[in-house]
C-alpha positions in Angstrom: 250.5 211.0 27.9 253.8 210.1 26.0 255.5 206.8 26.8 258.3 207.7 28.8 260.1 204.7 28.5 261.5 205.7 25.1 263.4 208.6 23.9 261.4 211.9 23.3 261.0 213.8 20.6 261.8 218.1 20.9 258.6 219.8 21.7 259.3 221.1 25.2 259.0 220.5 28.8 256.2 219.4 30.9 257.0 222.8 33.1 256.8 220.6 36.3 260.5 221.1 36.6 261.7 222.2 40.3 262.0 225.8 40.6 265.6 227.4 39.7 267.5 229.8 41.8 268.7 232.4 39.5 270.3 235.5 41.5 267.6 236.6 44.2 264.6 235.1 43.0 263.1 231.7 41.5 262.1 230.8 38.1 258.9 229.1 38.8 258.7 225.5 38.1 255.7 226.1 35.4 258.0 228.7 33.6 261.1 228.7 31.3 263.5 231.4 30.3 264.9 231.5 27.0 268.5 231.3 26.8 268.3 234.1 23.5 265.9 236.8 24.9 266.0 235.8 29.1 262.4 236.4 28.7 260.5 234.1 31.1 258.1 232.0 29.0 255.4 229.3 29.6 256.2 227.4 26.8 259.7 226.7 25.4 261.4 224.2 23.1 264.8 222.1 24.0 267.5 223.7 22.0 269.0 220.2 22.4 268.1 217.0 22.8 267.6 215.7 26.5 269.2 219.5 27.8 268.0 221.5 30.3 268.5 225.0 28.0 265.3 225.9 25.9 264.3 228.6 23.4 261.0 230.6 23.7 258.7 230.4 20.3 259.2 233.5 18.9 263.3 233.0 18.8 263.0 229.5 18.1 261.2 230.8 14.6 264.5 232.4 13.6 266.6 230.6 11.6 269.9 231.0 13.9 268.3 229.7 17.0 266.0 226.8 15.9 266.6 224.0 18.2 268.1 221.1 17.0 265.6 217.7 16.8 266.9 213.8 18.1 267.1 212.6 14.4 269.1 215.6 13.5 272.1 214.8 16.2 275.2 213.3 15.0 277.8 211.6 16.2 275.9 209.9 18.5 276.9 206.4 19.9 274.4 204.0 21.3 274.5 201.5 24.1 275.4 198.9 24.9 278.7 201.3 26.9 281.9 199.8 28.2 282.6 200.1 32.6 285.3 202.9 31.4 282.4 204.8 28.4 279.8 204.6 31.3 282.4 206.3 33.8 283.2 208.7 31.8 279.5 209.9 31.0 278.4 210.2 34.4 281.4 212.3 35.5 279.6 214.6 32.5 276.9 214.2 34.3 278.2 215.0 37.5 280.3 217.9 35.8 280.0 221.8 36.8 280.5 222.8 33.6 278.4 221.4 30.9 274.4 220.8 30.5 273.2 217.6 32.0 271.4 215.1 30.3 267.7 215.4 32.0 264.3 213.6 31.6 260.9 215.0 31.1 260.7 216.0 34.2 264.2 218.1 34.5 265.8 215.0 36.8 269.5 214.3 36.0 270.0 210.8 33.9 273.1 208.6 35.2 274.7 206.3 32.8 274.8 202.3 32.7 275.6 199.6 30.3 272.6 200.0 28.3 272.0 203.8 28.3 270.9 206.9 30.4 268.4 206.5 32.4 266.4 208.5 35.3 266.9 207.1 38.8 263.4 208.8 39.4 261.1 208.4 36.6 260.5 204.5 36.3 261.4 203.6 32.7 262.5 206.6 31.3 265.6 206.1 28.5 268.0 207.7 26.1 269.5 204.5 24.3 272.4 206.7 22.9 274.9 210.0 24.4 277.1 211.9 22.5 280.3 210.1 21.4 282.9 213.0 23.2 281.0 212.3 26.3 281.8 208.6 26.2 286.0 209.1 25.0 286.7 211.4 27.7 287.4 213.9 25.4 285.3 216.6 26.9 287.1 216.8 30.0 289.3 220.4 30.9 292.7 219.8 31.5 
């Protein structure tokens, strides 16, 4: 069983995610659907780090939709956060309009002084967030 106190590496979801309303029926909480071919899958890989969007296997293998691994993420900036970086990160969080940070298990993290963590999965997390999501800067005006 990985340690989920640290970050994880890609290689998909445990599939016991809750199950997802999508227009008049539920994705089933041991399935995922690939954000490239909307096929329904039982195994999928992140297409980024700590987001609740995957890639089925067989798009994944082309070179335009490989996900992108932890080590490969830039611009990342780790904690410890300012009161004002970790306000900023959970109103991300909180936001309508852009992917979620999630754990393992599909949970929503929420932002402190010394990372993201999962208010539901004891120990679980992410030392670091993307720097735009700590400025502010990916707020719509």
């Amino acid at each position: 069983m990985p340690d989920k106190s640290k970050s994880q590496p890609q290689n998909g979801d445990s599939g016991r995610r809750p199950p997802i309303k999508v227009a008049t029926f539920e994705i089933p909480s041991d399935r995922f659907v690939c954000y490239i071919c909307r096929a329904m899958v039982l195994n999928a890989l992140r297409v980024l780090p700590h987001m609740a969007a995957y890639v089925c296997h067989d798009c994944a293998a082309k070179p335009d939709y490989q996900p992108i691994r932890e080590s490969e993420v830039d611009k990342k900036s780790y904690a410890p956060w300012s009161d004002q970086e970790v306000s900023s990160v959970n109103a991300y969080q909180l936001s309508d309009f852009f992917l979620p940070f999630v754990c393992n298990y599909e949970h929503h993290l929420m932002a402190n002084k010394d990372g993201l963590v999962c208010p539901e999965c004891i120990g679980f997390k992410v030392p670091w967030a993307y720097s735009w999501m700590l400025d502010g800067t990916w707020q719509t005006t």
